[in-house]
Structures are given as structure tokens and as C-alpha cells.
C-alpha positions as CSV (number, residue, x, y, z in Angstrom):
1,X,93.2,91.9,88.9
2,X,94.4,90.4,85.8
3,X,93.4,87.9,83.7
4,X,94.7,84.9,85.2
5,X,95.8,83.4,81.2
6,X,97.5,86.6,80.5
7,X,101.0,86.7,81.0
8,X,102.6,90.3,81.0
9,X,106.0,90.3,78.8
10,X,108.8,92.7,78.2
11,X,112.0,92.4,76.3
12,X,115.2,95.1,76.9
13,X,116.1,97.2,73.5
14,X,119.2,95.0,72.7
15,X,117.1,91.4,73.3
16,X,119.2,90.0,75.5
17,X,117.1,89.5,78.4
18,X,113.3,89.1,78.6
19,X,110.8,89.0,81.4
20,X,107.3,87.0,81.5
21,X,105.0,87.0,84.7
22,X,101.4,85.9,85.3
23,X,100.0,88.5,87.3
24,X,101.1,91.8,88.7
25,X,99.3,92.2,91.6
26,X,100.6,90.4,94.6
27,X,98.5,89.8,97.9
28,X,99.3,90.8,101.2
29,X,96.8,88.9,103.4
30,X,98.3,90.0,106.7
31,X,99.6,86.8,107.7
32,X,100.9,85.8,104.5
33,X,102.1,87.6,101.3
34,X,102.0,86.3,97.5
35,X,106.0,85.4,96.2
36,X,107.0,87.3,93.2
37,X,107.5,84.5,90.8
38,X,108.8,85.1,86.8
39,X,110.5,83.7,84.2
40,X,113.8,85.3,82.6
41,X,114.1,84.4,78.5
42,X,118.2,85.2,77.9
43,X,119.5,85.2,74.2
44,X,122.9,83.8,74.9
45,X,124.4,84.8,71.7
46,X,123.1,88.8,72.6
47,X,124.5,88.3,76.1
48,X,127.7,87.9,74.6
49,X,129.4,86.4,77.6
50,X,127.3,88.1,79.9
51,X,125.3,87.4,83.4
52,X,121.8,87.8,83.8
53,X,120.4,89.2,87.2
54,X,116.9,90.3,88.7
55,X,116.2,92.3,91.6
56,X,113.1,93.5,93.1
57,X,113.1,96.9,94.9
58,X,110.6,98.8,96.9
59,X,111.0,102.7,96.7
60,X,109.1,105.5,98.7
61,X,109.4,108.8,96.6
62,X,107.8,111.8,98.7
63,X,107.4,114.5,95.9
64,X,109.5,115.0,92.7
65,X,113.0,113.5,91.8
66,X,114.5,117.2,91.1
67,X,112.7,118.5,94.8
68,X,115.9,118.9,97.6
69,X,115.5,119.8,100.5
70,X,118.5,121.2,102.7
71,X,120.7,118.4,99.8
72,X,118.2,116.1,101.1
73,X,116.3,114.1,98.5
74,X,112.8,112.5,99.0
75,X,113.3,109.5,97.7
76,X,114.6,106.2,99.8
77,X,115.5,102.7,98.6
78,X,113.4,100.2,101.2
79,X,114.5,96.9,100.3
80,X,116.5,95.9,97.0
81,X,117.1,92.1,96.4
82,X,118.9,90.6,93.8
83,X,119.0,86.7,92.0
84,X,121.7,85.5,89.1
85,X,119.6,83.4,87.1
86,X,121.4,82.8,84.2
87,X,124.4,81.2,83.8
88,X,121.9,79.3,86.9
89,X,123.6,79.2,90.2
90,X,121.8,75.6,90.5
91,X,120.4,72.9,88.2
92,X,116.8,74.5,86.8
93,X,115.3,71.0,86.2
94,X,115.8,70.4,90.4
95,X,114.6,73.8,92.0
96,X,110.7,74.2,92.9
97,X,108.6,75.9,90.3
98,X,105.2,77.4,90.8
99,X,102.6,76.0,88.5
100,X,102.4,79.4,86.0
101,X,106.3,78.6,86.1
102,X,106.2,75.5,85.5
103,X,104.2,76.4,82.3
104,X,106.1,79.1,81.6
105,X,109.2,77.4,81.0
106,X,107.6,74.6,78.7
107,X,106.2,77.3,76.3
108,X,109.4,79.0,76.2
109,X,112.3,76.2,76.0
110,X,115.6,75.8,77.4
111,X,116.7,79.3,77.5
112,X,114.5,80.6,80.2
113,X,115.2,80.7,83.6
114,X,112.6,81.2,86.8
115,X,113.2,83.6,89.7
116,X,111.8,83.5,92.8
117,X,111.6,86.4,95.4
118,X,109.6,86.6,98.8
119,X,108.3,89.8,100.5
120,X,109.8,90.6,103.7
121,X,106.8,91.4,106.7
122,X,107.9,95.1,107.1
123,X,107.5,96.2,103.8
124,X,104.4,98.4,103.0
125,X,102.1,97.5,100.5
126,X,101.6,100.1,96.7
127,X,99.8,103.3,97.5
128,X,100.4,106.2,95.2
129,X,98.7,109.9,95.2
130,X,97.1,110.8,92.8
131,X,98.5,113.3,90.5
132,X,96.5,116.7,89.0
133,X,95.9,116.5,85.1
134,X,98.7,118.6,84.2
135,X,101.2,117.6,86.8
136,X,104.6,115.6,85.4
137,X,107.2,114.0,86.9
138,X,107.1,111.0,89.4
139,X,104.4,110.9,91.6
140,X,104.6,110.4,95.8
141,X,104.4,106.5,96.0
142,X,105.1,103.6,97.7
143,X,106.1,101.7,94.3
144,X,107.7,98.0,93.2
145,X,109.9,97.1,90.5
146,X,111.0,94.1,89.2
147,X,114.3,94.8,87.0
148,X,116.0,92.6,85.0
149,X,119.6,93.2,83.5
150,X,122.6,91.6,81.9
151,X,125.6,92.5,82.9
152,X,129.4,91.3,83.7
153,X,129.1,91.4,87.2
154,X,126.2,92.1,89.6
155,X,127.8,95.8,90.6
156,X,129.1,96.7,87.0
157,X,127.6,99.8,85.3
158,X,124.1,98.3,83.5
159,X,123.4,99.6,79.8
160,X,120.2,101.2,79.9
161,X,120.4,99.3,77.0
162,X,120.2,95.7,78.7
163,X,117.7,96.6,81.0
164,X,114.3,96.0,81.6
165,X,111.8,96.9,84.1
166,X,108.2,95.7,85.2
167,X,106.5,97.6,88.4
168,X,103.9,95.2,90.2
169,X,102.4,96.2,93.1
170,X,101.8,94.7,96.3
171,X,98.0,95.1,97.6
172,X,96.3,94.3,100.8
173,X,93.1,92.3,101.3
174,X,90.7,92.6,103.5
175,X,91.1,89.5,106.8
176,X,88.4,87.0,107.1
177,X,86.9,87.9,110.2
178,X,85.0,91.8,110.9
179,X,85.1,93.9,113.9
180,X,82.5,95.1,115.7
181,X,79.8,97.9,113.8
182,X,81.5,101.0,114.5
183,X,78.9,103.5,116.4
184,X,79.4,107.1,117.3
185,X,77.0,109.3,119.8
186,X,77.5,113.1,120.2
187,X,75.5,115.2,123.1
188,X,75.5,119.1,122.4
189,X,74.2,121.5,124.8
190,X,73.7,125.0,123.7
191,X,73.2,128.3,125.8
192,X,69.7,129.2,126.7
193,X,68.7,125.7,126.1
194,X,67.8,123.4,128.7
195,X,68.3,120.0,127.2
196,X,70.6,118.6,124.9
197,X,70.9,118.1,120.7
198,X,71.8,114.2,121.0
199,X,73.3,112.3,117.7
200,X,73.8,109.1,117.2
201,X,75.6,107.8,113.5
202,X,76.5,104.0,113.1
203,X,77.4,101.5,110.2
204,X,75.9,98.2,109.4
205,X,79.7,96.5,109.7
206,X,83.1,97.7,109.9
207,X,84.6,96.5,107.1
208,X,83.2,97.0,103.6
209,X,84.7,96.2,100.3
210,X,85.8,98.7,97.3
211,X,82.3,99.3,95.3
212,X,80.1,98.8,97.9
213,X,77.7,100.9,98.9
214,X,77.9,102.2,103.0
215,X,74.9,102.5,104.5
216,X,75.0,105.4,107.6
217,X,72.3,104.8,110.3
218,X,71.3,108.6,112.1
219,X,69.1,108.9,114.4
220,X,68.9,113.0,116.0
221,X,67.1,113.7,119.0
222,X,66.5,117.0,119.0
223,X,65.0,118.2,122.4
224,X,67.4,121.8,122.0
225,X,65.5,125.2,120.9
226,X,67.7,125.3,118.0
227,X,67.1,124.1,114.2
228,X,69.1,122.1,112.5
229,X,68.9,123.6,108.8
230,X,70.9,120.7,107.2
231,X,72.8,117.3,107.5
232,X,75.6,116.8,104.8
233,X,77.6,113.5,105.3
234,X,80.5,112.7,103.3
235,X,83.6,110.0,103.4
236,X,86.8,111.2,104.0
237,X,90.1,109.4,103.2
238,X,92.9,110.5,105.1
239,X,96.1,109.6,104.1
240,X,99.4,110.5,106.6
241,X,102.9,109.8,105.3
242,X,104.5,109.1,108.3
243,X,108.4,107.9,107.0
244,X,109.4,111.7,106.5
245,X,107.3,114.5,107.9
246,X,104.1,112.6,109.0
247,X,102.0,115.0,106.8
248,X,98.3,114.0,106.9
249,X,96.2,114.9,103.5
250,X,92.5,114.2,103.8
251,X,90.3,114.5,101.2
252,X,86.6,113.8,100.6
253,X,85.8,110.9,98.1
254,X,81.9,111.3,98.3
255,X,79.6,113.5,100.3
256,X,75.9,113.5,100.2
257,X,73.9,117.1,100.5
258,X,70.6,116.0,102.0
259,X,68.9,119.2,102.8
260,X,67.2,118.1,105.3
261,X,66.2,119.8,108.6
262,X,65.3,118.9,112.3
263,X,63.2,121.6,114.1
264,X,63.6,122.3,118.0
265,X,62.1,119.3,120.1
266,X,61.7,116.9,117.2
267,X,63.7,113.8,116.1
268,X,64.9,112.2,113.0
269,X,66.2,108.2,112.2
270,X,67.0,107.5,108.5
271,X,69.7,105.7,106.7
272,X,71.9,107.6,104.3
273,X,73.9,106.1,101.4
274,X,77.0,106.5,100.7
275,X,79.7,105.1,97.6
276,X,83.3,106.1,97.8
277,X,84.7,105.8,94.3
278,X,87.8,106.7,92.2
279,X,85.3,107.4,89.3
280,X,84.5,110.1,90.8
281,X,87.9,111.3,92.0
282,X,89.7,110.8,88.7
283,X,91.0,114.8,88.5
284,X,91.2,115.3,92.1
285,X,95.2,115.2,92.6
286,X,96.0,113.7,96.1
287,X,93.8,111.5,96.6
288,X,95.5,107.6,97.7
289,X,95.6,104.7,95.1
290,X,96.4,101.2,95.5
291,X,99.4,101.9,93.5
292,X,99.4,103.0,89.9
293,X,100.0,101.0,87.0
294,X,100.1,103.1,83.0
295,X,98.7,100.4,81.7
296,X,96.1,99.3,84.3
297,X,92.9,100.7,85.9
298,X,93.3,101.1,90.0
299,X,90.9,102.1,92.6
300,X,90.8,103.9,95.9
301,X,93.6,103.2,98.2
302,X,93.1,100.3,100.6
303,X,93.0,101.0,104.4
304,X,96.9,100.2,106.4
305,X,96.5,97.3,108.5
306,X,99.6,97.2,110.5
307,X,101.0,93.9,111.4
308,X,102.1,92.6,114.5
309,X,105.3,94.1,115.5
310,X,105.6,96.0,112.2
311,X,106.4,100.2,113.2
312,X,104.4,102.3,111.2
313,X,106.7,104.6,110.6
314,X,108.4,102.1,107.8
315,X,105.0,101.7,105.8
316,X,105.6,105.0,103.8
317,X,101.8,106.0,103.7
318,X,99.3,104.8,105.9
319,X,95.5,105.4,104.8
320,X,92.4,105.4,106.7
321,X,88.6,106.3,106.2
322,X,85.7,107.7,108.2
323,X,82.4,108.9,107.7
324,X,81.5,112.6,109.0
325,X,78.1,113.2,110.3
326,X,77.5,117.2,109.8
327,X,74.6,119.7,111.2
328,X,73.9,123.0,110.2
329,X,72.5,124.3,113.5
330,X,70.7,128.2,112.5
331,X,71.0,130.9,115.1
332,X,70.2,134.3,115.5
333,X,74.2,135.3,114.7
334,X,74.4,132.8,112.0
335,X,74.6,129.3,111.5
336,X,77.1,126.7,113.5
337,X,78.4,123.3,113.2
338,X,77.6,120.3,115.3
339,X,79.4,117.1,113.9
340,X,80.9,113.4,114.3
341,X,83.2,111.0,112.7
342,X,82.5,107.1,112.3
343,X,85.8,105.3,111.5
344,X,85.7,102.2,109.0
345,X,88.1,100.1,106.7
346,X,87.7,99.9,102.8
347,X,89.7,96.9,101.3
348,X,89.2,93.9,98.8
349,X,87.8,91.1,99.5
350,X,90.1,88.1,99.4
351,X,90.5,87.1,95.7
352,X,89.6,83.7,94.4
353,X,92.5,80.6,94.4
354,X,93.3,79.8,90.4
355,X,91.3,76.9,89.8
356,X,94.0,74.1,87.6
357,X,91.5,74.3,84.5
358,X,92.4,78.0,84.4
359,X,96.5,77.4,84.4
360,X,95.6,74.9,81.7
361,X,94.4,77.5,78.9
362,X,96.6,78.6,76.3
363,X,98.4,81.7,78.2
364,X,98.3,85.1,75.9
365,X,101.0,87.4,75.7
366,X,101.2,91.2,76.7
367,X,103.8,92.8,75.6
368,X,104.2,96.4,77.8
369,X,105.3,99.3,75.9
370,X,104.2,103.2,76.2
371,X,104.2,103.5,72.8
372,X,100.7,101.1,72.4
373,X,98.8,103.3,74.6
374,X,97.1,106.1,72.5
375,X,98.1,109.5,73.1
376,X,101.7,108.6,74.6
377,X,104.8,109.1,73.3
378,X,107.9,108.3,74.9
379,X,110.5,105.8,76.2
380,X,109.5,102.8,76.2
381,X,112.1,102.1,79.3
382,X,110.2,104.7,81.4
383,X,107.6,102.3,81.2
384,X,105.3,103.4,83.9
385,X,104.9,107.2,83.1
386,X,104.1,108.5,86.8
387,X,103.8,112.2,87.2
388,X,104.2,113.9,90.7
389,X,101.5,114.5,93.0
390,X,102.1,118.5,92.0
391,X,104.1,121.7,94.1
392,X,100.7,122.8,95.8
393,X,100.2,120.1,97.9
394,X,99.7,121.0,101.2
395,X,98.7,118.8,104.2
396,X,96.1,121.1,105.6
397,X,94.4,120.6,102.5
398,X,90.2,119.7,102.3
């Protein structure tokens, strides 16, 4: 999250319009969702006449913007809302203002306007794959976009000139209450073997936050006449996109190489640690991010928590994690697998309310261009800089 004094600013090449928000991170806490609040700074005299519109979009891009399939493109528009705010439809010193609003609009004088937008419930929340090093283009994401633009008329042509856009993203947090400490037993009888190789893997709570270390309980009876050479556990994200093809990707984001060994008729308990991070996933192209933004570190995607009467097939990706429990059983024609799975969630915890000191500190202002970050060149109005998730993607992928 963002500092909660700095306020993110962007101006369009001709300086007619401006746009200034507090944060860009909105929370979805399940039964409530942050409103997309900003203010809009117009010069009248560059407007020249003009209107001045916002609109927030939400936009699921499924490979690259040049990729067809059958004249079919994989990209689809799921919601777009638009707001005149200047000449104002209504009196500015009447309407409601949030409090970062409210000080927005005293530092910046009588030519800014606020806009306002609410989420709908349906909408997903940001998740973006991660792309491979060399991979360009836009990447396969769920992605959010405030725009704004002068213009003559809401639906005349926009010069890319009087534009300017600000992608926030829109990110779950983990509820207040936890389920029940997932547990998983497994019972594997073997030929020649009169009694059975029992497992038994659980979690100390079903819920843990990103950062946090997971602590996997295993206890193995093993009364078989087969040795288990070695136990590897690992936590696998798996990530389906279920609005087009329902193609799952999972991928490991840590795994832990214990080497060690149960011999026939003996027993093992011991806890295992585990720490899912994207530090240790940063070239790894596929894996799920809480949205990407340039100029912004992310982390591992959050798990989907679908809402009451929401259809998953509307939330673009859905992403989910699990711990895998694997044995290397030896044999006398080679070794063999015996394994288990132990779903959990991995969210954020809910973030802390903005305490009224903290709105009353002297705001700083970030102005977002490409150009600032070394080692990029470019548009500044292609502001983000996402690159595809690559050709060689393929669900079945490990």
C-alpha cells in the first residue's frame, strides 16, 4: 500500500486536464468495496471550450493485443463508466466529498473538480500473470483504469493528446473470521504388504496472510514393507481463467527438499516450514499477481473469494493454493509416488483505517511518468508498460 500523504498525479501532454488520487489500491472486503474517489484539475483556457469526462473501466486481456483467434480477440471490456465533471453537472460546493477530497480541492483551488465512482459486486478484483523477462506486449490481466479526457462530447474522437490514464487496482482482503484448520489423511496399501502406509498432513489455520510463514504438520505411519526414500512438500498456486477457455496454470511458489526417509514399520511427526514469496518467483513467467503496477512493487496473487450470488465465470482469473505432501516410496522396479494436497487461502490482512492526524500532513505529489524510472524509455501515455505473459504458455504447465 501507499503512503497514505502521497497523492499520485498525472497531467495529459496538452495540460488541459489533470488527475490527483490518494491511493491506488482499492479494497474489496467481500461485503463492501473501497469507492474510487479523485480529483480532476482542468485549465479552462487549454480546454478551449471543451468538456471534461472520467471513466473507469475494468478490462480482462487473455494473451496479446495482436493474438486472434478464429477474428476473435482476447480482450473484453467488463464494465466502463463514465462522469462529466467539468463544466459540473451540479454545484461542487453541495455534493459529498471524501476527506482526501475535501483536501484535495483546498490545495488545488477553484478549477478542480472531484469524481466519484463505486464498484459494482460482480466485478473481479486485479490479478495479472506474470510475464517472462524478455516477453513484451500486454500481459493476461484482469486490469483497472481510471481515464480522464477533454473532449466536445462524451462519444467524440479523444486526442491522444487530451488524455490521461491512471491504472489502480482493486485487491481483496482477507474476512475477519477463519475456517476451520484444513487436514488431509491418505491410506496406501501396497501389494505384498499386509498393512497400510497411513499419512496424515494438516495446517495450524486456514487462512494465512502474504509473508507468513505456513507451518505443515506430518505425521507417517509407516507399518508397509516399503521405504519411503524422501518427502518433498512444496505450495502450489493454481490459477484457472475461467471467462474464456477455463485453462488452469499451476505453478510452484516454494517447495522444500527434506531428504528425509521413513523405513518399513516405523513412523515420523514433524512440522515443515514453508514461505510462498514473489521474491522468489520474480523470473518465473505465469505465476498470478495482485495486479501489476510499473511503478509499484506487488506480491503473490490473493486467493478468489466468490461472493454470494456472484458466477465465477465473470471474475476473469480465479486463484487458489494448496500444499502437496510428496513420498518417494523405493521398490525393487524403481521408485513411486504416494502424495496429498492441503487446500488453504493466502490474502492480506485487513489494512488499517487512516487515522485524521495522517489526512492532516502536508500531502506530497507523485507525478507518474515512464520516463523517471531508470532503464525505460518510452510513451509516457503507455504509462503502465505491461508485457504479455509470452506464446509458450501452456495450461498443463508445472
Amino acid at each position: 500500500m501507499s503512503p497514505k500523504n502521497v497523492v499520485f498525479k498525472k497531467t495529459c501532454k496538452d495540460k488541459s486536464v489533470g488527475v490527483f488520487m490518494g491511493k491506488r489500491d482499492f479494497v474489496d472486503r467481500v461485503d463492501s468495496v473501497d469507492p474510487v474517489d479523485g480529483v480532476v484539475l482542468v485549465d479552462p483556457e487549454a480546454l478551449a471550450g471543451r468538456k471534461v469526462f472520467v471513466t473507469l473501466s475494468c478490462t480482462f486481456r487473455y494473451g496479446r493485443d495482436d493474438m486472434d483467434v478464429m477474428g476473435i480477440a482476447f480482450r473484453r471490456e467488463l464494465y466502463l463508466a463514465t462522469r462529466q465533471v467539468y463544466p459540473p453537472l451540479q454545484d461542487p460546493d453541495k455534493g459529498v466529498h471524501t476527506r482526501v477530497q475535501a483536501k484535495l480541492l483546498r490545495k488545488l483551488g477553484h478549477n478542480a473538480y472531484p469524481f466519484f465512482f463505486e464498484f459494482p459486486d460482480n466485478l473481479p478484483c486485479s490479478v495479472a500473470l506474470q510475464p517472462g523477462p524478455h516477453d513484451v506486449g500486454k500481459q493476461c490481466a484482469v486490469e483497472f483504469e481510471i481515464k480522464a479526457f477533454s473532449a466536445e462530447s462524451q462519444d467524440a474522437k479523444v486526442r491522444k493528446r487530451s488524455s490521461v490514464k491512471l491504472m489502480i487496482r482493486k485487491v481483496q482482503y482477507a474476512p475477519e473470521t477463519q475456517g476451520p484448520p484444513p487436514s488431509v489423511e491418505v491410506s496406501k496399501d501396497f501389494v505384498m504388504s499386509d498393512k497400510p502406509l497411513v499419512i496424515k498432513a494438516s495446517l495450524d489455520k486456514e487462512l494465512y496472510y502474504h509473508g507468513e510463514t505456513i507451518q505443515v504438520h506430518v505425521s507417517i505411519a509407516n507399518s508397509s514393507n516399503k521405504n519411503i526414500k524422501n518427502i518433498l512438500l512444496s505450495v502450489d498456486q493454481v490459477a484457472t481463467v475461467v471467462l474464456y477457455s477455463n485453462d488452469s496454470y499451476t505453478k510452484c511458489v516454494d517447495i522444500e527438499d527434506s531428504g528425509d526417509s521413513v523405513s518399513a514399520g516405523a513412523s515420523l511427526q514433524k512440522v515443515y516450514k514453508l514461505l510462498p514469496l514473489l521474491a522468489n518467483n520474480r523470473e518465473r513467467r505465469g505465476i498470478a499477481l495482485d495486479g501489476k503496477l510499473k511503478h509499484e512493487d506487488t506480491n503473490l496473487a490473493s486467493s478468489s473469494i466468490i461472493k454470494d450470488g456472484v458466477l465465477k465465470e465473470v471474475l476473469g482469473i480465479m486463484v487458489s493454493y494448496k500444499v502437496m505432501v510428496k513420498l518417494i516410496i523405493g521398490g525393487m522396479m524403481g521408485s513411486s509416488e504416494v502424495g496429498l494436497e492441503v487446500p488453504f487461502k493466502l490474502m492480506h490482512p485487513k489494512p488499517d483505517m487512516v487515522k485524521e492526524s495522517e489526512l492532516e500532513e502536508e500531502l506530497v505529489f507523485q507525478e507518474f511518468k515512464r520516463s523517471y524510472l531508470k532503464g525505460i524509455i518510452g510513451d509516457d501515455d503507455d504509462e503502465e508498460g505491461n508485457v504479455s505473459a509470452g506464446d509458450d504458455m501452456a495450461p498443463k504447465e508445472k
